[in-house]
C-alpha positions in Angstrom: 203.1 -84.4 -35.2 205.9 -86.0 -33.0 208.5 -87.3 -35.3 209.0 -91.2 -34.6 211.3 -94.4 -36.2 209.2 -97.3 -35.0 209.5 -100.8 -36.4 206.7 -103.4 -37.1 207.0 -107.7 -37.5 203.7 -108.0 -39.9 202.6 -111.6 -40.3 202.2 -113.3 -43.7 201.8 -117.3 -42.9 202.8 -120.1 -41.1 205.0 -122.9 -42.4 206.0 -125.8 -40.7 205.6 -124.1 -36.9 207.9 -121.3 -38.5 206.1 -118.1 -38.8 207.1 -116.0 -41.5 207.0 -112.1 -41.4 208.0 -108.5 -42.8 209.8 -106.4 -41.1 208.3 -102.3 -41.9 210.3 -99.6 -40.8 208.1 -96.2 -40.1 209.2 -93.3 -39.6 207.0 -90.1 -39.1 208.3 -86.3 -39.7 207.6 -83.8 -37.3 205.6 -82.3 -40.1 202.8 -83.5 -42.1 203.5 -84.4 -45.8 203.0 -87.2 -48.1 203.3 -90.8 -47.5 206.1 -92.6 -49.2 207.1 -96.3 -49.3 210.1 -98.1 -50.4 210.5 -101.6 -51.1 213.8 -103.6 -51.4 215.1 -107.4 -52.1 212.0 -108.2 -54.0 214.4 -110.2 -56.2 216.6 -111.5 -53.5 219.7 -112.2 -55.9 220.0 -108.3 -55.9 220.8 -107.7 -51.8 222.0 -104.1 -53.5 218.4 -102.8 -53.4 217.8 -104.3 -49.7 221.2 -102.6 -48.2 220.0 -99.4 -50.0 216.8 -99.0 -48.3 218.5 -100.0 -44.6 220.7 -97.5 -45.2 218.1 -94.7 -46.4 216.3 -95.7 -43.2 219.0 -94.9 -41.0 220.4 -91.7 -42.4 217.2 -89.9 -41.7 216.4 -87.8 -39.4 212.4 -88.1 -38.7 212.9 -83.9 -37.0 214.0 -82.7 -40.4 210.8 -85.5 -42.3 207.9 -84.1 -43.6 205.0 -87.0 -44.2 205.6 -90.9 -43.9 207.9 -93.1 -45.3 207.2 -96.6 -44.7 210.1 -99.0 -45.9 210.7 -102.7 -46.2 214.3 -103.4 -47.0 213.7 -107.1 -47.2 210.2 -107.5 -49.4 211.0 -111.7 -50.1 213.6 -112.8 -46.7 213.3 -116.5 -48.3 214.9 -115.2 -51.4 217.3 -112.7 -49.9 218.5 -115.9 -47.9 218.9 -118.5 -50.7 220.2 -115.2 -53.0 217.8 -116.4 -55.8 215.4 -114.4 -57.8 212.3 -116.8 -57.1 211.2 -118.0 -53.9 213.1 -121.3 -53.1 209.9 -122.7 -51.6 207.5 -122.4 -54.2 209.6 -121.3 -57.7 207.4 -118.3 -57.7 209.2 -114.9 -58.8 207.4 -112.2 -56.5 207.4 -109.6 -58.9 205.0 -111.2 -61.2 202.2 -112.1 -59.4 201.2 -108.8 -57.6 198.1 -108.3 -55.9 199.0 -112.1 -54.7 196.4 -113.5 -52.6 196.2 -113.8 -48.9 194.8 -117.5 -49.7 197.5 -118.5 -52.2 201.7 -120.1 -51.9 203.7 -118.6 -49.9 204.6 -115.8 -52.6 201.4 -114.5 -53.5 200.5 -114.1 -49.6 203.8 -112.1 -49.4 202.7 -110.0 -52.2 199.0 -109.6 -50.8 200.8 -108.2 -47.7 202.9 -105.9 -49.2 199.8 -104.6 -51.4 198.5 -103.7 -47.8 201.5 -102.2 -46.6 202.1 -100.0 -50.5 197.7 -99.2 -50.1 197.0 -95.5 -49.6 200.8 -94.4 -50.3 201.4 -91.2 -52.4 204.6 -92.5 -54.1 206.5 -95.5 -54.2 210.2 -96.7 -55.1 211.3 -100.2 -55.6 214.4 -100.8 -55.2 216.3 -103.2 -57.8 219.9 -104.3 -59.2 222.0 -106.5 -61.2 222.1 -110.1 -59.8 224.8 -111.8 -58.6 226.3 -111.3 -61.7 225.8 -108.5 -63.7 225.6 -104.7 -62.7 222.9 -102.4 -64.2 222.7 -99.0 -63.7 219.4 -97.1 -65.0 216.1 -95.7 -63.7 212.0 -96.2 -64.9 210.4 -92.8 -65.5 206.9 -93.5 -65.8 204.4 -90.2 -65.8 202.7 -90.6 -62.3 206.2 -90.5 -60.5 208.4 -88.6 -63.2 209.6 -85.9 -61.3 210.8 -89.2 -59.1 213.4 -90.8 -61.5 214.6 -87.3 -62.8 215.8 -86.7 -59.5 216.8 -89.9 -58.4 220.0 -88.6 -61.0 220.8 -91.6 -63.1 221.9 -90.5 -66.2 219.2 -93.3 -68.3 215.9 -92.8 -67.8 213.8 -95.6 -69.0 210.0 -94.9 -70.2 208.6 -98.4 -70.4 205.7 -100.3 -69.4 206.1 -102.2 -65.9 205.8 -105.9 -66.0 202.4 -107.4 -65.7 202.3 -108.8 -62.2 205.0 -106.2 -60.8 204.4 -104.2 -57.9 204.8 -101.0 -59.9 202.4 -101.9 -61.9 199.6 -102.8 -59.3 200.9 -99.5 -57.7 200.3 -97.3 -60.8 197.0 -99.0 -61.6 195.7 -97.8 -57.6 196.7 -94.2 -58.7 200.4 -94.2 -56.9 203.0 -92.2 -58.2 206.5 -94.8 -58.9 209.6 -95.2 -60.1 212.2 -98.6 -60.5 216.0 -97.8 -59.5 218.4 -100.5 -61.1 221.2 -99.6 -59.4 224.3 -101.8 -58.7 224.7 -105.4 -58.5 227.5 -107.7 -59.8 229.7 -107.4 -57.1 231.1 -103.9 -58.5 231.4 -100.5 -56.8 229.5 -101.5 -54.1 230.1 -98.7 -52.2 229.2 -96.0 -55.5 226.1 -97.4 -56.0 225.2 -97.6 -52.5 226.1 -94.0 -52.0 224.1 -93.0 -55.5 220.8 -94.9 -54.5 221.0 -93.3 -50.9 221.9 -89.8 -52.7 219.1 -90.1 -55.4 216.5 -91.0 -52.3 217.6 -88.1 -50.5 217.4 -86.2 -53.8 213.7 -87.3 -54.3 212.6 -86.2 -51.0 214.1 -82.8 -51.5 211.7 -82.8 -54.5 208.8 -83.9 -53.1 209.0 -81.6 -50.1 209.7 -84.3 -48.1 213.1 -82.9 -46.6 214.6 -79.5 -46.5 216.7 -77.6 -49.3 216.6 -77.5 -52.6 216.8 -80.8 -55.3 220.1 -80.8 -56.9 219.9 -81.0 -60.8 219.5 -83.5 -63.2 223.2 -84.8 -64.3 224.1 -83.1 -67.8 222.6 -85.1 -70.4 220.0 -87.2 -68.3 218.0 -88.9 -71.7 215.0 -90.8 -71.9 214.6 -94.2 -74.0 212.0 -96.0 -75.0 213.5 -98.9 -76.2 215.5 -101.3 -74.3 216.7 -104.5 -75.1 217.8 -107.4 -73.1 220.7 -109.9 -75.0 219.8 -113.5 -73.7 222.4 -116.2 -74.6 220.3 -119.5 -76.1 223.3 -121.5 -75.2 225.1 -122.2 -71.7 228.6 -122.0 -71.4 231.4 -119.4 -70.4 230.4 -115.5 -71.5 233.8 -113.8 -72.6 232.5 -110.1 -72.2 234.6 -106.9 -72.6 231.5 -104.8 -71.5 231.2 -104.6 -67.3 230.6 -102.6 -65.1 233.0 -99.8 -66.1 231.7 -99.4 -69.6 227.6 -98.7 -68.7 226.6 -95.4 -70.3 229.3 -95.6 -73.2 227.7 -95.5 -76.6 228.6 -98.3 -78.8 228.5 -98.8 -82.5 225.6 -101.0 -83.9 227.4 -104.7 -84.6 229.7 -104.2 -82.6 230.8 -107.6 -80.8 230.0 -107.1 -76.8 230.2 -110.9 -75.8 231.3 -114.3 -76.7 229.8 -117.6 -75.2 232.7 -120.7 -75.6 232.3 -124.3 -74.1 234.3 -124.9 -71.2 234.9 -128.2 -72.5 236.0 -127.8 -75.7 236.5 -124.1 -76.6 234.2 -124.0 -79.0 232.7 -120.0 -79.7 229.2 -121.3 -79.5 227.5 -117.7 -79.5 228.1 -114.1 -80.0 226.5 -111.5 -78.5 226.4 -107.9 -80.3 225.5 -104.6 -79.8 221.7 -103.9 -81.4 221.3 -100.5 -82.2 223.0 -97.3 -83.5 224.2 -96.0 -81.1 223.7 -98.6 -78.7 223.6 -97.5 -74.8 225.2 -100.2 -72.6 222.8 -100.3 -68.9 223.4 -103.8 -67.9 227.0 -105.2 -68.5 228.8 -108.6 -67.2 232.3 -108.7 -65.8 235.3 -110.6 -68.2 234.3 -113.9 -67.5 231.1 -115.3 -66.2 229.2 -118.3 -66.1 225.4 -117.9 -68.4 223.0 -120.5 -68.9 219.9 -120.3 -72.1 218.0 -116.8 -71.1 220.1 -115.2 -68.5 220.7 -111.7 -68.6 223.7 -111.2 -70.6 224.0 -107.8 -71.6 221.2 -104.9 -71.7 221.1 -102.3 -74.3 219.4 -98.8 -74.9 217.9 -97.5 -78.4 220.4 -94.2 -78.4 218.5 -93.1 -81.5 215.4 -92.6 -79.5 217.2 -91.2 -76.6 215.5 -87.5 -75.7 216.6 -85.4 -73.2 215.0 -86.2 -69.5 
């Protein structure tokens, strides 16, 4: 094989004389080997996951590759643009409505084409974060792909069932091995995270044969959970948190209080937000002050008394 980076416009649909497309990067080892494809910016409020997978695409060298990896670092551009979870065009949130249909709005035809692009691939990784406000910091583990998240190296391992409608889970269902990084977001320690998802990825190939040397470790303590719960304000308002980004992975007392929600207007504590479980094991957090409206992601929390050793 003659190792190659070669990069591909594919076509989805026409709007308004504008053609929309997807941009796949593919780049070939110099040795055969599975095929792998990564997917970032399906959410495009978490630019975290598209940056990653650039990066990943330019720090390999295709002479040291064996197999494929075919990568999209931008699977929704409309979203990634308007840095909103849903496409701004049709309200449609991409990662809920996979296989999509080449016949549908303009987010089920992106998702038909990146079902074409994620057909026949031995393993998959999407690519996720926080949103624009919160940081998360947590891996899936799912059996067809756990070898995956174990080396990928974040200390919280996730087993859960994929979302109906998400691209893992169409994956899974046509026999391809995945995992889910939520890595980053928020605005905080851009350049850790960054360096951790690109790490982990390396990581992965390393233990899928993908690139030379050996997998480094597991961190100590690497635990799976089964549980995880998101806290979802009912009220808007101002969220008073003293759980960020520097607290995820400390184990918190069950009660204890994470967040507050107060009227801008009037002061008023209208909600408060505390921990679930004991122990509780903080993944998602919020910075000191943010701005939440009914259902937002406030704060995510692990079941520590299921955790189990990765």
């Amino acid at each position: 094989m003659t190792a190659a980076h070669t990069v591909e416009q594919v076509p989805v649909t026409t709007l308004a004389g504008h053609l929309l497309e997807l941009t796949v990067h593919t780049l070939r080892g110099a040795a055969p080997g599975p095929r792998l494809v990564l997917f970032g910016g399906i959410h495009g409020d978490e630019p975290m996951g598209s940056e990653t997978v650039r990066r990943i695409v330019e720090t390999i060298d295709t002479a040291e590759l064996s197999g494929t990896i075919v990568a999209v670092p931008v699977a929704n551009p409309y979203a990634l643009q308007a840095l909103t979870r849903n496409t701004p065009i049709d309200g449609v949130n991409l990662n809920r409505i996979f296989p999509g249909t080449r016949t549908g709005t303009v987010t089920e035809q992106v998702a038909a084409v990146l079902c074409e692009i994620l057909s026949g691939a031995d393993h998959f990784i999407d690519f996720h974060s926080g949103g624009i406000l919160a940081t998360v910091d947590y891996a899936y583990i799912h059996d067809a792909g756990a070898e995956m998240s174990r080396a990928f190296g974040c200390s919280v391992l996730y087993k859960g069932k994929p979302y109906p409608g998400s691209a893992t889970g169409w994956a899974l269902e046509q026999g391809i091995a995945c995992m889910v990084s939520e890595l980053g977001g928020g605005g905080q320690r851009i350049e850790e995270f960054l360096d951790r998802g690109i790490g982990g990825t390396l990581n992965v190939l390393r233990a899928l044969g993908m690139l030379p040397g050996a997998p480094v470790p597991p961190p100590p303590g690497q635990v799976v959970v089964e549980t995880l719960t998101v806290l979802r304000p009912t009220v808007g308002g101002t969220m008073l948190s003293s759980y960020g980004a520097a607290q995820i992975g400390e184990r918190i007392p069950k009660g204890t209080v994470l967040a507050r929600i107060v009227s801008p207007f009037t002061s008023e504590e209208l909600e408060v937000l505390t921990a679930p479980y004991e122990p509780s094991i903080l993944v998602l957090g919020r910075e000191p002050l943010t701005n939440v409206t009914p259902g937002d992601y406030g704060l995510m929390l692990a079941d520590g008394s299921t955790a189990k050793p990765a």
